[in-house]
C-alpha atoms as one frame of an Amber mdcrd trajectory, in Angstrom:
protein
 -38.274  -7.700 -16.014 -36.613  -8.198 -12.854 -36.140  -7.639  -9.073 -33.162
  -4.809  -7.980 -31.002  -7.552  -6.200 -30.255  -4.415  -3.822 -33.350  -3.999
  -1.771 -33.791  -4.699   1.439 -37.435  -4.780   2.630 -38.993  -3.686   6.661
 -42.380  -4.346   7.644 -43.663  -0.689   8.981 -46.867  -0.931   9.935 -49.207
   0.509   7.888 -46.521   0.531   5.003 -43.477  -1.296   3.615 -40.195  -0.229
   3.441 -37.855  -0.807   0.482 -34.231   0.098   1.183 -32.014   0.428  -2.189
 -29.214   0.140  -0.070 -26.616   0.518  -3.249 -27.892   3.749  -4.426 -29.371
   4.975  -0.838 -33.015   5.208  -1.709 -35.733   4.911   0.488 -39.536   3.948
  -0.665 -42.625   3.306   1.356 -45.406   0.912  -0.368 -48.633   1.002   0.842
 -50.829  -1.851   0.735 -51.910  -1.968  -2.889 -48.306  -1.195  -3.857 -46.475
  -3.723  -0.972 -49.160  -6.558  -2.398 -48.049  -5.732  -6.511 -44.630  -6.138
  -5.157 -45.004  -9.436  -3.334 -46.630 -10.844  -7.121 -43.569  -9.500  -9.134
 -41.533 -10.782  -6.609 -43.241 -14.351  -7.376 -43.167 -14.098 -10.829 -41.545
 -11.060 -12.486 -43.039 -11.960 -15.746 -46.378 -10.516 -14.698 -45.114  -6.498
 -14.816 -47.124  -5.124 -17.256 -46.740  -1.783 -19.055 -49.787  -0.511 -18.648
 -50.011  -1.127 -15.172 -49.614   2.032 -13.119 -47.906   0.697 -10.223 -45.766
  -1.327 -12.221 -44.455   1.314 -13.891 -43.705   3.450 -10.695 -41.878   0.690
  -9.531 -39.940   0.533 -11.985 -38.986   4.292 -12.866 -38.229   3.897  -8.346
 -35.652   1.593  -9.555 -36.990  -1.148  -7.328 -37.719  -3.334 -10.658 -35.357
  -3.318 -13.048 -35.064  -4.083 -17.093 -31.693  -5.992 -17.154 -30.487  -8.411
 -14.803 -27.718  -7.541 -12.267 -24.564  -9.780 -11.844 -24.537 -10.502  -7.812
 -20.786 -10.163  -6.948 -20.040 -13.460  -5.000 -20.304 -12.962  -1.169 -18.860
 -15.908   1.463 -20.959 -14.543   4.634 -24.682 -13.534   5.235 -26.968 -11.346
   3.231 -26.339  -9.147   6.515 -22.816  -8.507   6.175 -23.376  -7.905   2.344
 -25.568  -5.201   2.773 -23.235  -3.772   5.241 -20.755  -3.733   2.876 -22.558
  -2.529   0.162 -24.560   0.108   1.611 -21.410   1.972   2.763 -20.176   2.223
  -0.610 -19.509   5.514  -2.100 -20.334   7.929   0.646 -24.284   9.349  -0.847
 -22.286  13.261  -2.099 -24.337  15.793  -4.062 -21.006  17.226  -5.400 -17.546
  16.317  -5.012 -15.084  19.480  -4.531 -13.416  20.197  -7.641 -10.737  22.226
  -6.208  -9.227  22.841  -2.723 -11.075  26.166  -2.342 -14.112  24.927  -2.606
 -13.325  21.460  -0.066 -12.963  24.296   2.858 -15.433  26.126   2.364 -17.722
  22.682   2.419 -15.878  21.512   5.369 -15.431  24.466   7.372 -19.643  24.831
   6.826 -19.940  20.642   7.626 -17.760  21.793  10.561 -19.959  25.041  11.777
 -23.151  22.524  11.369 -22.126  20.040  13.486 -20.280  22.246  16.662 -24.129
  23.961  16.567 -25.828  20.769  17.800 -24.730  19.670  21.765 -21.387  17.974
  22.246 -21.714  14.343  23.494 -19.312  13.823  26.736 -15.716  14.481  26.361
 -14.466  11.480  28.343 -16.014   8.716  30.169 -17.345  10.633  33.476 -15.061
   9.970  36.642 -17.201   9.793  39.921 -15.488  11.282  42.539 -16.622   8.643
  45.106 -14.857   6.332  43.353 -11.412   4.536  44.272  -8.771   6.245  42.098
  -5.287   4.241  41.602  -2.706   6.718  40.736  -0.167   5.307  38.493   3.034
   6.477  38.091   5.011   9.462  35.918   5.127   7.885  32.151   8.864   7.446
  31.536   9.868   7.678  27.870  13.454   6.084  27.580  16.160   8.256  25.790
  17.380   7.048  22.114  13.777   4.464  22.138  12.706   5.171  18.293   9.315
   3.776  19.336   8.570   6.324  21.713  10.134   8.907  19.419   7.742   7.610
  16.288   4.693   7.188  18.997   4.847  10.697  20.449   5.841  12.339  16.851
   2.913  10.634  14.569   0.862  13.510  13.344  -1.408  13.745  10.637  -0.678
  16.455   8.485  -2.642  17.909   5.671   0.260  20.173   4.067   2.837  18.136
   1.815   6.132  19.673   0.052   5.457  17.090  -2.538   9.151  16.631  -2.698
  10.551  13.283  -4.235  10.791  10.108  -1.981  13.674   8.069  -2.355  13.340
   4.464  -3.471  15.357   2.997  -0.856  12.768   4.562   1.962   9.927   3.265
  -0.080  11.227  -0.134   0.236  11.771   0.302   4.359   8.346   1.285   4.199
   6.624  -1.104   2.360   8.737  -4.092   4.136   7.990  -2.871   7.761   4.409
  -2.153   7.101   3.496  -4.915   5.013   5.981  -7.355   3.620   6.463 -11.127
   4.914   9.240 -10.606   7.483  12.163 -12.763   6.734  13.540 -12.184  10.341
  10.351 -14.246  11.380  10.466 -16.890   9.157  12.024 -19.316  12.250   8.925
 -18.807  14.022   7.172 -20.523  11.654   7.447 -24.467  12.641   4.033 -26.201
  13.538   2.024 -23.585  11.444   0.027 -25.350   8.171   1.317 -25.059   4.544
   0.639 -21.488   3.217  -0.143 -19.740   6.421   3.367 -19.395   7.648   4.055
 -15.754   6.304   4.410 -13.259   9.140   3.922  -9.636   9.353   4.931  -6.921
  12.023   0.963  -6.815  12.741  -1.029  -8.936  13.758  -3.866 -10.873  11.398
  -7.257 -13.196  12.128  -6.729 -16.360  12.001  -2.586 -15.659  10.518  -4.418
 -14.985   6.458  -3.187 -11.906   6.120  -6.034 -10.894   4.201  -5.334  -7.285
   3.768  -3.123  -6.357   1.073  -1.661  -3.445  -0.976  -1.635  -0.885  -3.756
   0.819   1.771  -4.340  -0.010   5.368  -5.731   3.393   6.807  -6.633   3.209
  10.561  -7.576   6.823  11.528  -7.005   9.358   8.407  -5.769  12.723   8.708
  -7.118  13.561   6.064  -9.912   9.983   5.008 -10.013   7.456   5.960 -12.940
   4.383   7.592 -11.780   1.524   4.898 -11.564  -0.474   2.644  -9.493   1.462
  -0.543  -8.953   0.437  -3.560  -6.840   2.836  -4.564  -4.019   3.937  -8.498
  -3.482   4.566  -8.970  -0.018   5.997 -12.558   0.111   8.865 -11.655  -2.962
   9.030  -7.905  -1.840   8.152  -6.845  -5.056   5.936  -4.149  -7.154   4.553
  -4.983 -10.622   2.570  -2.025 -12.509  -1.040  -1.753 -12.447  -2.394   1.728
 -13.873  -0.985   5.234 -15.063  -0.744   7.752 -12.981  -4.818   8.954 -12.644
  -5.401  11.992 -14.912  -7.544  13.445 -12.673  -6.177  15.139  -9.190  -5.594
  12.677  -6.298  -8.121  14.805  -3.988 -10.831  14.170  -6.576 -10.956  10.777
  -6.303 -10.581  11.073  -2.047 -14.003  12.666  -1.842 -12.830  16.080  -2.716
  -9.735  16.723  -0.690  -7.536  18.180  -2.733  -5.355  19.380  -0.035  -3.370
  16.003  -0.903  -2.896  16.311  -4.232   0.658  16.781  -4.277   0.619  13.870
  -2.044   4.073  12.079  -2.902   3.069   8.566  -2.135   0.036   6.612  -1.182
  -1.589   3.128  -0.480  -4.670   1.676  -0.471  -5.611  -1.303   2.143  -7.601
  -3.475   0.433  -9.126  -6.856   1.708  -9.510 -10.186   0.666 -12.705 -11.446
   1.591 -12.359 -14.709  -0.250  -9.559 -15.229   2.114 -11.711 -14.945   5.278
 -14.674 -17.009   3.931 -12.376 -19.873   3.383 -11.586 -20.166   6.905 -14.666
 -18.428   8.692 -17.614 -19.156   7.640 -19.513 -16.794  10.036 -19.740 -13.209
   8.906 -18.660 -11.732  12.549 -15.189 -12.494  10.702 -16.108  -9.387   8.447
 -15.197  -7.237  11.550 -11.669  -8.860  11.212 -10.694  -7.004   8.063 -11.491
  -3.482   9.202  -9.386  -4.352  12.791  -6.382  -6.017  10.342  -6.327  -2.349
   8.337  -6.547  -0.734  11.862  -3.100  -2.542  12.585  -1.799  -1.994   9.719
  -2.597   1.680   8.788  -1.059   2.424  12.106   2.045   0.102  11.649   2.348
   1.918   8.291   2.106   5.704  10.368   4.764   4.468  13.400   7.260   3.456
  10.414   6.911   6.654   8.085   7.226   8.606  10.845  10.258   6.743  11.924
  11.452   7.846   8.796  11.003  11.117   9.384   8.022  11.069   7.122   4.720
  12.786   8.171   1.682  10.935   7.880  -2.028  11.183   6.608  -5.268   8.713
   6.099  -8.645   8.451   5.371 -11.821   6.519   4.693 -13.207   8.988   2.190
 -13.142   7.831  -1.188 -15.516   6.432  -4.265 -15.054   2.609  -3.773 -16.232
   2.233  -7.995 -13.796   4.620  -9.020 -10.915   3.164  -6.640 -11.550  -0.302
  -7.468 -11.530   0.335 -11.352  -8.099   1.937 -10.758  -6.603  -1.038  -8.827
  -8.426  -3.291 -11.603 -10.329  -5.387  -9.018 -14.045  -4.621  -9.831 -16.476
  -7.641  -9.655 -13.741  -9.599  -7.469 -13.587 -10.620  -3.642 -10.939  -8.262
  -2.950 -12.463  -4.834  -2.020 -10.478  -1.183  -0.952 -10.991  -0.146   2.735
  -8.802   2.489   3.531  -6.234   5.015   2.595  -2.566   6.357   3.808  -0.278
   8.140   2.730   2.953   9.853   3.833   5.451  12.693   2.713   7.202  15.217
   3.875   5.161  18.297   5.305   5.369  21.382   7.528   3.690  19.906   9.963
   0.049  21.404   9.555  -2.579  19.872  10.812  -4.710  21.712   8.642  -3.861
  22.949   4.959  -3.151  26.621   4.431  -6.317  26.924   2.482  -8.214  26.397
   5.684  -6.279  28.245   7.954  -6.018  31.504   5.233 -10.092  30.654   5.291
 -10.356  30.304   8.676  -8.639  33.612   9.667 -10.990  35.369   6.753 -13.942
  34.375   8.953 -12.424  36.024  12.006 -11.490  39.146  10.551
């Protein structure tokens, strides 16, 4: 018998808490049951079958029969259970098609806008010495205003085909190893030299790549995993059989969804040079800057631009083929070309059902 390596343990006076913070369970252990605990704990080999309160514990799921391989982890047991416990957003049921994602939504929606809405904006007292600045000038022809002032996220795609040669902008812009940088290089160590157009802790560039291409011209439908440094791709998976939206927590709005990427981290990466898991923080900013790097230059393009957090991390990471490694998926984007919608037409045909 054995200990779930998951738990995570609170003194509440009276009781115990035990947190299964993989699966999202909660227990409280009284004192009989917090003391059995503390002995299997010791010495697992003491469970007995016909024990009562060993045998809750272990149909709770806080003991277990088989041993669980602990993925390796560089930082703090902290950090880990950070990382763990937001895993696979807890779901009772995924959406299995796009009608029933708004009708879940738009009720998610309706449940929240019924509770008080925190403060807009940070309050401004009127006592208070205001410095007016001047009329925002946006220069004429300045394609970084243009892309700033035109990103949108859109959740209504054409689907229509991609050509490779935009792909390749893309990709390069967002996250390849700019050659035009390579001169600024001198002084840096061995390895570390490779420079991005954003920014990364400590110059790792621990964040990487995978591509999901649904419809790019001259490209076979399929996951492939992109080499920044040779500004290459080299296959991973086939095309998922199931919908797109199904494996993005239900939003099938994007299944048409020309081409994707997910941002994935390498943690090994940070541990080597920070030791201290207040580097963890750095991965999440590094996808900030890069999901919005990735955004400024497909809407540059003339692409229109989407993203989210929502996804099953098991099911993603078995697709990319990096299960049981230090390299773990963080975020989503993707980019096509759209009518512009904000929402999908699903949710506005819904929306103007409810009115009527």
């Amino acid at each position: 018998m054995h200990i779930n390596p998951h738990l995570f343990i609170l003194p509440r006076t009276p009781a115990q808490i035990v947190w299964n913070y993989k699966d999202h369970i909660q227990h409280e252990l009284d004192y009989d049951y917090s003391k059995r605990l503390g002995q299997l704990i010791n010495n697992p080999d003491l469970f007995n079958s016909g024990n009562t309160i060993d045998i809750q514990l272990l149909n709770a799921g806080i003991l277990t029969v088989s041993k669980t391989d602990n993925t390796e982890w560089g930082w703090d047991e902290l950090s880990k259970i950070y990382h763990i416990g937001t895993q696979n957003i807890p779901c009772k049921h995924i959406p299995q098609n796009i009608h029933e994602w708004t009708r879940e939504y738009l009720d998610h929606c309706n449940e929240v806008l019924a509770a008080p809405l925190p403060p807009a904006r940070r309050m401004l007292d009127n006592a208070s010495t205001r410095i007016e600045l001047p009329t925002p000038t946006t220069p004429a022809h300045d394609n970084l205003t243009h892309a700033l002032t035109q990103r949108k996220t859109c959740r209504s795609f054409t689907g229509a085909v991609l050509s490779l040669n935009d792909v390749s902008s893309l990709l390069y812009l967002s996250f390849g190893y700019l050659h035009e940088r390579d001169s600024s290089a001198d002084g840096i160590a061995e390895g570390l030299a490779a420079r991005r157009s954003s920014p990364s802790g400590g110059g790792l560039n621990a964040c990487e790549c995978f591509l999901l291409a649904q419809n790019i011209e001259g490209l076979e439908p399929g996951v492939y995993a992109y080499h920044p440094a040779e500004h290459v791709l080299t296959p991973v998976n086939p095309w998922p059989q199931a919908p797109l939206g199904q494996l993005l927590g239900g939003q099938h709005f994007i299944n048409n969804l020309p081409l994707g990427l997910f941002i994935t981290a390498r943690f090994d990466k940070l541990w080597w040079k920070y030791q201290h898991s207040r580097a963890y923080r750095m991965a999440f900013v590094e996808a900030g800057h890069l999901s919005q790097t990735f955004q400024l230059v497909a809407t540059a393009l003339g692409f229109n631009t989407w993203l989210t957090g929502a996804f099953a991390d098991d099911q993603v990471e078995s697709l990319l083929k990096i299960e049981g490694s230090a390299e773990q998926p963080l975020f989503f984007v993707g980019c096509g070309e759209s009518d512009g919608q904000a929402m999908c037409q699903e949710m506005l045909d819904l929306l103007r059902e409810e009115q009527s």
